[in-house]
N, C-alpha and C positions, 0 to 999 in steps of 0.2 A: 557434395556441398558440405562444407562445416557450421558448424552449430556455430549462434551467434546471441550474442549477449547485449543489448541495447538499451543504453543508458539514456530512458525520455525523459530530460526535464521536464517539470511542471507547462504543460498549455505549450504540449511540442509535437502533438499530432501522435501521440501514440497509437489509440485505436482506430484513425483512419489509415496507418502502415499496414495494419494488424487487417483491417476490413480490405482494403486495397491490393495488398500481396495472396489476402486468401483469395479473392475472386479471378486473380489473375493466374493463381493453382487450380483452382477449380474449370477454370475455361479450356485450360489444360489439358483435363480428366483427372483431375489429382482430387484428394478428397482431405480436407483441412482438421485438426483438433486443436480447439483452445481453451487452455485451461485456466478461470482464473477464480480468484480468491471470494472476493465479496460479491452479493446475490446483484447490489445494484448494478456491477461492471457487467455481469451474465446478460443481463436486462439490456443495457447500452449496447454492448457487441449487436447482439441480435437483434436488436429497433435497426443499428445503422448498416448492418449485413442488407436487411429487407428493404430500408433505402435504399442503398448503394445500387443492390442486385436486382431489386427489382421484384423478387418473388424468394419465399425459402426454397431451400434446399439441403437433401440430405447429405450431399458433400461436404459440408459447413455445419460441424457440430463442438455446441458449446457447452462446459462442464464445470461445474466446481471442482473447487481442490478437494474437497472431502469425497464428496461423490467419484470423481474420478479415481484417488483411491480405494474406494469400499469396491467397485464397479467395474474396474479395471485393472486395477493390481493385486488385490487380496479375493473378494470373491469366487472367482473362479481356477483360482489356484490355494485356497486356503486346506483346502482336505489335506496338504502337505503339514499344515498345523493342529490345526482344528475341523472336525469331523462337523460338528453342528455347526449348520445352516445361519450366517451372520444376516438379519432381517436389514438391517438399516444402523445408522448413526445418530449418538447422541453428545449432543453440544455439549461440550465443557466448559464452563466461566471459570471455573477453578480447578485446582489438579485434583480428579477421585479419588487417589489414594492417602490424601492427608488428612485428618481430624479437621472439619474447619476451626479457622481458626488459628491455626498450630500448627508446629509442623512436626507433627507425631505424624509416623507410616502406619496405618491401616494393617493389621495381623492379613496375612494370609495374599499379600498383594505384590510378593518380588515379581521379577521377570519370567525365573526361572524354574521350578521343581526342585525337588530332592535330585530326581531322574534324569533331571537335564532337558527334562523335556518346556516347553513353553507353558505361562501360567495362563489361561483363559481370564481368571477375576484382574490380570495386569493392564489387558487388550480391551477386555469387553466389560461387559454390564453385567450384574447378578443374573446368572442363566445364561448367559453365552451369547445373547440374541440381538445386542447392539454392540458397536463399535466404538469406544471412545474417540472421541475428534483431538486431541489432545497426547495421542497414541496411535492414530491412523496411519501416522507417517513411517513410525516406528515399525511398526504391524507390518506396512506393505515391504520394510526392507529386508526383515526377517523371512517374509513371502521369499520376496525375490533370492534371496542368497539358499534357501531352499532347491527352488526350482529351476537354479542357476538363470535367470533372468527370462523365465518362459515370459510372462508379461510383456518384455519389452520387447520381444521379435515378435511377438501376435502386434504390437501395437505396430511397427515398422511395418508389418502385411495387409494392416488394415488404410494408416495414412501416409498420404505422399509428406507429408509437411504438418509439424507439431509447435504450437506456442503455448507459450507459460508467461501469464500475465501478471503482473502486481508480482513479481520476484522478491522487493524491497522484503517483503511481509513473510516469507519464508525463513527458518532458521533451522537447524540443529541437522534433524532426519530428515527433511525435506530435502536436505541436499545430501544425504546417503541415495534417495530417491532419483535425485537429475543426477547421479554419478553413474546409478544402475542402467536409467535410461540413456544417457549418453555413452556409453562404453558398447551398445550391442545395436540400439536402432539404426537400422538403415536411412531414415528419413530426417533431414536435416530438423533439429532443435533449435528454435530461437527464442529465448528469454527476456523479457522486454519488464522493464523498470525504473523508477527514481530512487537511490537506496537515502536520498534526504525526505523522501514522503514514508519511511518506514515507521507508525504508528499502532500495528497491530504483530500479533504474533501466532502463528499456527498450532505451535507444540509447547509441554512442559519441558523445564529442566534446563540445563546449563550447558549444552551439547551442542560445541562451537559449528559452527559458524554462527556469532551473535549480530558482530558491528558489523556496519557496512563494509570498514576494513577488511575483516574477514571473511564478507561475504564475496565480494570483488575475485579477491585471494582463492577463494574457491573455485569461479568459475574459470580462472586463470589456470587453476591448476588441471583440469577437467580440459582444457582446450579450447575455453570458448574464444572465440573474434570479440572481440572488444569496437560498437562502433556508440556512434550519440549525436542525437538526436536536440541542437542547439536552439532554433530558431523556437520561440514561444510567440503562439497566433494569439495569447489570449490579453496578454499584459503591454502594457507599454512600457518605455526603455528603463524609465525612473524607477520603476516596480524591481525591473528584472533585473538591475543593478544593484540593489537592494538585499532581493533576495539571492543574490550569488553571495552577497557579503558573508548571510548566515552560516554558510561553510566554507568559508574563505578560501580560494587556490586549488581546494580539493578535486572539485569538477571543473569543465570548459567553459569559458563562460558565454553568458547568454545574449543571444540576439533579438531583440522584440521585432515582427513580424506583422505589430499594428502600422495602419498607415493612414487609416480616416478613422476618425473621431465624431462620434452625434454631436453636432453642435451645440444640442443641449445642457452635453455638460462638459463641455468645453471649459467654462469660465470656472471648471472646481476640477484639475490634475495634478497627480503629484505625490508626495507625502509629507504627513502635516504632523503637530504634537496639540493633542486635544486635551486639556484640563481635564480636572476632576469637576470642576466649578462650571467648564462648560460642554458638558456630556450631554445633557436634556437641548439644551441650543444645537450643538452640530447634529441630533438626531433628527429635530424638529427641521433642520434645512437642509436635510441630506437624504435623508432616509437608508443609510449604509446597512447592511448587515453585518452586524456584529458577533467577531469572532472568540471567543472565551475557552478555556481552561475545561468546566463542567459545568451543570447549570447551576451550581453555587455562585459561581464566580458571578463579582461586581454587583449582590445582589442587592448592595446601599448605594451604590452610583447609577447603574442604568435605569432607566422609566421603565415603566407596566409594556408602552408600548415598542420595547423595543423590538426588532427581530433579530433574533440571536440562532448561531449554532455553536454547538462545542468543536475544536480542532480538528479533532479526530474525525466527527460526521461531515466536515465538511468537502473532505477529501474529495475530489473529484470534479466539484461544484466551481461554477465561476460567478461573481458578482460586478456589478458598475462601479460599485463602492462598498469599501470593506473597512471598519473599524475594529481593531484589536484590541482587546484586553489584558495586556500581557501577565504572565504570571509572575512570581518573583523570583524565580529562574530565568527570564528571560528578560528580564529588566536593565541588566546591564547590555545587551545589546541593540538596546532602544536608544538608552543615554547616550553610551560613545561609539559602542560597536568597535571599539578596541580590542578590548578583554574576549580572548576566542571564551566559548562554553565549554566546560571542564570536560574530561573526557566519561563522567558518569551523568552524566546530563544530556546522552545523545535525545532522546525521548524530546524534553522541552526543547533543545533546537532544533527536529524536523516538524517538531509539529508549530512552533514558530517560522520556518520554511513552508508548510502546509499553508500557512492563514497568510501570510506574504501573499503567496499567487493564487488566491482565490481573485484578487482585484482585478480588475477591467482597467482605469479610468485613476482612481484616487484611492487613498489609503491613510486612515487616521491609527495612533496609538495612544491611547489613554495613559497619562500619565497624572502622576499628582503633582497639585500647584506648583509645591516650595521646590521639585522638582525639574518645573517644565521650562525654563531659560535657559540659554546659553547650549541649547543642545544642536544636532547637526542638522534636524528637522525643524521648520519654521514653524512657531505657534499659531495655532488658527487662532482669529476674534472672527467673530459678530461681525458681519458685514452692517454698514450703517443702512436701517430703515426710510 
């Protein structure tokens, strides 16, 4: 079988493929690994594995990307680098070897040796004994070309069938990492992702594959099947039209998948353009979640009582109704959705794609007064009392 690359739209069934093809490997006698990114997705897999199936098992096992690294690629083949015992991983917010602050390098922190040999203070932590997350990827590729890719023929012996979730959020080494495993594994790879929900990022530094562009380009080149995943269960049409606009042509476009509607809120669908003037009114008759920038954002417009997420946490999440805050980056595709997003503003357009298909039902975007006319979205008012 060949490796396959699956591009899920937003609210397109992604982790019931993922639950569904593993159970139907495991009925087999086959034995499943899934790899993915954030603690929440780990969590979901395995809640709806134990649905689906009915009971756990140890054929169906699920991993972080960090962990899966430390645990399966560098650990037990690291003595080809480093002799001392790597205990565990520690989170990076920021890259260790700059000053904060600044981007002065750290004495004593290249990659390399005089010797040629690998720097341990590059990889790990003062003392040897954790692994930076921020270099893990790094770490396991340097393993791998070591050991000429022991790792990924133990992993082919160990499962019949290997996925990698949340791909979007992969960059640099990460995919030094799916090159090594792709080129030796016996067991079919499949890659599963939205690269317009890319919000987050794995590794430091500038080490292409960045843009979704490039990222596509990679698994392309790597061999993967290119298939996608159209049909969105979660949004209605209005939404899903909408959010295709964000990347205009780029991807296939989307089919909505809703077909009953609670009656109750029926009488409020669509997408609407909500004042600044009337922010506290559409919250008071809506009760939408509201989607924002960071928790600075709109901190003079919205009420005490709103509920709010930031873009970024909301990934994943679905709502009945969803108002946006747009940033001033994404402004102009509120107004006319003419003007594509430049091409160094990939960021505020997936994460304005992000808070798009949170909705269910309805969809507001805050805009300011002198603003909110003439635009392609119809002004909400105040329904008469």
């Amino acid at each position: 079988m060949s490796n396959t690359l699956c591009i899920a739209g937003a609210g397109s069934g992604k982790t019931q493929k993922i639950i569904t093809e593993s159970i139907a490997e495991i009925e087999r006698g086959g034995k499943v690994l899934v790899v993915t990114y954030t603690t929440s997705n780990q969590q979901e897999l395995r809640r709806r594995f134990l649905e689906a199936f009915g009971r756990s098992s140890d054929r169906f096992v699920v991993k972080g990307l960090f962990s899966f690294y430390l645990e399966d690629m560098v650990r037990p083949y690291q003595q080809s680098l480093f002799a001392q015992r790597i205990d565990g991983i520690f989170f990076n917010e920021r890259n260790p070897h700059l000053k904060p602050g600044s981007t002065y390098m750290l004495p004593g922190r290249k990659e390399q040796l005089e010797d040629k040999s690998y720097n341990p203070d590059h990889f790990l932590t003062q003392g040897g004994t954790k692994a930076h997350t921020g270099f893990l990827a790094k770490l396991a590729a340097r393993v791998a070309k070591a050991t000429k890719n022991a790792a990924a023929i133990r992993l082919g012996d160990i499962y019949s069938q290997v996925y990698f979730d949340e791909v979007q959020d992969l960059v640099g080494w990460d995919y030094e990492m799916l090159k090594a495993l792709s080129k030796v594994m016996r067991s079919p790879i499949t890659c599963v992702g939205d690269f317009r929900q890319t919000v987050y990022e794995t590794t430091f530094g500038h080490k292409a594959p960045q843009t979704a562009t490039e990222k596509i380009a990679a698994f392309k080149s790597m061999g993967f099947k290119e298939e996608a995943l159209v049909r969105n269960w979660r949004c209605i049409q209005t939404i899903c039209t909408i959010a295709d606009a964000v990347h205009k042509g780029a991807y296939k476009a989307t089919e909505s998948a809703v077909e009953n509607i609670p009656p109750e809120l029926a009488h409020h669908l669509g997408a609407f353009i909500v004042k600044h003037s009337d922010v506290n009114d559409y919250i008071a008759a809506y009760d939408p979640m509201v989607l924002r920038w960071n928790v600075t954002s709109g901190a003079k417009i919205l009420p005490a009582q709103a509920r709010c997420y930031n873009f970024g946490s909301s990934k994943g999440l679905g709502f009945d109704r969803v108002l946006i805050l747009p940033a001033e980056s994404q402004m102009h595709f509120v107004l006319d959705g003419v003007a594509p997003f430049p091409a160094d503003a990939e960021t505020a357009q997936n994460k304005m794609y992000v808070a798009i298909t949170r909705a269910r039902y309805s969809l507001g975007f805050i805009v300011p007064d002198k603003k909110a006319e003439g635009l392609r979205f119809p002004v909400w008012t105040k329904p008469l009392s």
